[in-house]
C-alpha positions in Angstrom: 0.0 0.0 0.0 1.3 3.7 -1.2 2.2 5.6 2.1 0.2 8.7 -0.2 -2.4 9.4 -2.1 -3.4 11.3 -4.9 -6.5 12.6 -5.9 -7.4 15.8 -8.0 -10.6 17.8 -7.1 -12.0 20.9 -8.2 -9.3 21.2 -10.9 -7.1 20.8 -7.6 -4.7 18.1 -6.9 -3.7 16.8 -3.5 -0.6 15.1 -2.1 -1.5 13.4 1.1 1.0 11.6 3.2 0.1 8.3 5.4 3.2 6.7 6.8 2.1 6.5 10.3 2.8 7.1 12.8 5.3 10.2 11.8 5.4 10.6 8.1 8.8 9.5 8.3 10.5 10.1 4.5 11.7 6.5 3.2 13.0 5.9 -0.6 10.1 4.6 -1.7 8.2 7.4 0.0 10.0 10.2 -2.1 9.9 8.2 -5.3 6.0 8.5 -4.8 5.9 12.1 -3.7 8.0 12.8 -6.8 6.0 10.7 -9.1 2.9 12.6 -8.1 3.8 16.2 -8.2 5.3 15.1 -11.3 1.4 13.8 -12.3 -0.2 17.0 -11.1 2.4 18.9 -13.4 1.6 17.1 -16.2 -2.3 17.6 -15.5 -3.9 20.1 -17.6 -6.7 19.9 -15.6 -4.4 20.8 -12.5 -4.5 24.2 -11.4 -2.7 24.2 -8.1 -1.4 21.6 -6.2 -1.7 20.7 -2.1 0.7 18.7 -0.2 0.1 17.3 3.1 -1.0 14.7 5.6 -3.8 12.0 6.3 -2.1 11.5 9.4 -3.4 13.6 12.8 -1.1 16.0 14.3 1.8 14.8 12.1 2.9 16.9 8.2 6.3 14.8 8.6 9.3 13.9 10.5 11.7 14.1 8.3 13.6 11.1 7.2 14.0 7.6 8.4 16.8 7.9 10.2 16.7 4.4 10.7 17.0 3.5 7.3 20.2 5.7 7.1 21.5 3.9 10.4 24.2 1.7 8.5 25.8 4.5 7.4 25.9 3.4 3.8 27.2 6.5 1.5 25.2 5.0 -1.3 21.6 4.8 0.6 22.1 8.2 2.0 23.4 9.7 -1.6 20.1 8.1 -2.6 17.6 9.9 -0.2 19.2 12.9 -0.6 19.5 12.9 -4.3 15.4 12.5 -4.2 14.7 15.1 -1.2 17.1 17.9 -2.5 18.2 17.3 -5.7 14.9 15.8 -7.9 12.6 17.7 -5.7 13.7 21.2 -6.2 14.0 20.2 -10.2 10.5 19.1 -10.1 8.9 22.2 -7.6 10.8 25.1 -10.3 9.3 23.5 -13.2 6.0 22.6 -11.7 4.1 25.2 -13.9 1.6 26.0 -11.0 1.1 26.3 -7.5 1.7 24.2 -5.0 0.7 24.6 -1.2 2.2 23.2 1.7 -0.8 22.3 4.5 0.8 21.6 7.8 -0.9 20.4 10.8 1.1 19.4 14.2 4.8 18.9 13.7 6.6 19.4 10.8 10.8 18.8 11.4 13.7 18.5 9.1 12.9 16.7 5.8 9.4 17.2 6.6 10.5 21.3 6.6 12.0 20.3 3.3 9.2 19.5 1.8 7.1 21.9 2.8 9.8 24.7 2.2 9.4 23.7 -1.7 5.9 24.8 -1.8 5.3 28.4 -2.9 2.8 28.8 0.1 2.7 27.3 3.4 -0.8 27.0 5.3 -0.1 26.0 9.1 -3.1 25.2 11.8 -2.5 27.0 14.8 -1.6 24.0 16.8 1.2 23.2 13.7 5.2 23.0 15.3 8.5 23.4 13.2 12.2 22.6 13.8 15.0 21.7 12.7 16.3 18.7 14.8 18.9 17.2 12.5 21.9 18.9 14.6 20.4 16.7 17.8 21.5 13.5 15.6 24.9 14.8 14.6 23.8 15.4 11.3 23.5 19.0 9.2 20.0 20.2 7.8 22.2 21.5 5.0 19.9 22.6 2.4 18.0 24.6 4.5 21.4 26.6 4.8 20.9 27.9 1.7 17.3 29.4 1.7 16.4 29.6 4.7 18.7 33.0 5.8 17.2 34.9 2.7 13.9 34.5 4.0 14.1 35.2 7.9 17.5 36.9 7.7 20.8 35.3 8.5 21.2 35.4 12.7 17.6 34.1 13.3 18.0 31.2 10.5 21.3 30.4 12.6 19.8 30.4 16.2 16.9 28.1 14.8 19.6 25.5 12.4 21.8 25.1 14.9 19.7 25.2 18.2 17.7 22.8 17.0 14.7 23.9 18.7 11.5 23.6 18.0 9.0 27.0 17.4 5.1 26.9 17.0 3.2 28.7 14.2 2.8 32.1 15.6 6.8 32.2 15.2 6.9 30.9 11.7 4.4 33.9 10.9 5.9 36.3 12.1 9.7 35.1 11.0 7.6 35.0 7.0 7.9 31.2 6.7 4.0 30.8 7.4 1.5 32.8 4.9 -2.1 31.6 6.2 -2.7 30.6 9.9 -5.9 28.1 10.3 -7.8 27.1 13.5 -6.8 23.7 14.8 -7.2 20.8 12.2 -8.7 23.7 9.5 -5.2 23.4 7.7 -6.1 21.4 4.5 -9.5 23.3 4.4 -7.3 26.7 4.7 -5.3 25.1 1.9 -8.2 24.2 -0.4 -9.5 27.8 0.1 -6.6 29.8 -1.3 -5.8 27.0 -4.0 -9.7 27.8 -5.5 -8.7 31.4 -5.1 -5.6 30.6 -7.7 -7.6 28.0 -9.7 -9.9 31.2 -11.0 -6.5 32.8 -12.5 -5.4 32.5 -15.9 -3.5 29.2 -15.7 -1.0 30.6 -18.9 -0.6 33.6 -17.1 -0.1 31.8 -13.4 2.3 29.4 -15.5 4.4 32.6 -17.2 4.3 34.2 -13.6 5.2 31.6 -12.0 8.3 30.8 -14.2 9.2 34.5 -14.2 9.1 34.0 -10.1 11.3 31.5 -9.7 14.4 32.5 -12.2 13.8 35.8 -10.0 14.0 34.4 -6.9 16.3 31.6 -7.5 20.0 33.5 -7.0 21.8 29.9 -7.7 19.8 27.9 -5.1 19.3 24.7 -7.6 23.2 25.4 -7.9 23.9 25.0 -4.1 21.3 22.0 -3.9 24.0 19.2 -4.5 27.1 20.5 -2.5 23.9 20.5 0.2 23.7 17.1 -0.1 27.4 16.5 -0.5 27.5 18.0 2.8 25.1 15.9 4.4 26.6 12.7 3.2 30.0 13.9 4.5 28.8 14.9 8.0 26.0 11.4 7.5 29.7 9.3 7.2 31.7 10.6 10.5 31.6 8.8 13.8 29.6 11.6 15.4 26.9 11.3 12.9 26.8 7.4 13.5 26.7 8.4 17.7 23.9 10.6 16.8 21.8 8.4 14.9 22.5 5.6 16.9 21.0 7.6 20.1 18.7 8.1 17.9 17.4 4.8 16.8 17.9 3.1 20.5 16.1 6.6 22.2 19.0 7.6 24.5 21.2 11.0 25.1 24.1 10.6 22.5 27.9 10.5 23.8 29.7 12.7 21.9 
């Protein structure tokens, strides 16, 4: 069974996760995340496009970390080539829309993910973070983008803290567009896609294009040494501690 569905309503395509009982991002998840957006893309009947989850109070936790646990280069290469490199292809040529809808916790890969939408809808009870630093590993595409759009300081506090925030913060730090009441996140999401589906879809495809060779200041450029970094860090013993602590739920030694 596909841990996501796909189903296209209203001219409006959504992207549901259901990998309980976090979301968590395996290779066979991302190959069928791609393979969709890829399907809505193609769509001429697609006007926008929603991403999120089937599963309560979880959008995702990022990757398996277990599956990563070996340490094999090669597997790690492999989930990162789909989550940064083939993802970010796909989101800059989608040709239209595509809305992240986040309810309860959203953390590293998950942030990813939702990052590559051009709009992020959160319910008020929805939490964000970037734990990957707790593991001994480096959420290293986020590096990238994620100083030009909440400034450089704050994007380090949050990258290297690791903390968590909720999604008053993400509001006001410009990561969040649309707050919802709690659980209202996919309806919040369907709302402001029908708002877009009543554009010009040629125009909204031009625009978009024009948007993201504006706004792309060699990011796709920067999205492999991200992942080059992350398999480097992924390959040292501290890494392999982290996971480790990880994986058997205990305080790592570093």
């Amino acid at each position: 069974m596909s841990a996501l569905s796909y189903d296209v309503n209203n001219q409006v395509a959504e992207i549901l996760f259901n990998n309980p009982p976090v979301n968590a991002l395996s290779e066979t998840m991302l190959e069928d995340y791609l393979a969709a957006l890829e399907e809505a893309s193609r769509d001429s009947n697609v006007r926008a496009v929603i991403v999120g989850s089937k599963v309560p109070g979880r959008f995702s936790a990022g990757l398996n970390l277990t599956a990563i646990h070996t340490g094999e280069t090669s597997k790690v290469r492999s989930l990162l080539d789909r989550l940064y490199v083939r993802m970010t292809e796909t989101q800059f040529n989608m040709g239209k829309p595509t809305i992240a809808a986040i309810g309860g916790t959203a953390r590293g890969g998950g942030m990813t993910i939702a990052i590559s939408c051009d709009m992020i809808v959160a319910s008020s009870t929805a939490t964000f973070g970037y734990p990957e630093i707790d593991a001994g590993v480096l959420p290293s595409i986020h590096f990238t983008h994620l100083p030009r759009i909440i400034g450089r300081h704050r994007a380090f506090e949050l990258l290297f803290t690791g903390r968590s925030f909720d999604a008053q913060e993400a509001v006001s730090l410009g990561l969040v567009c649309r707050l919802t009441g709690d659980g209202q996140e996919l309806e919040g999401a369907r709302q402001l896609a029908q708002t877009l589906r009543d554009k010009s879809a040629e125009v909204v495809r031009f625009g978009r294009s024009a948007f993201m060779h504006a706004n792309d200041n060699g990011y796709r450029q920067a999205v492999s040494a991200a992942a080059d970094s992350f398999c480097n860090v992924a390959a040292t013993e501290a890494a392999k501690e982290g996971i480790a602590a990880f994986v058997e739920k205990r305080k790592p030694v570093w």
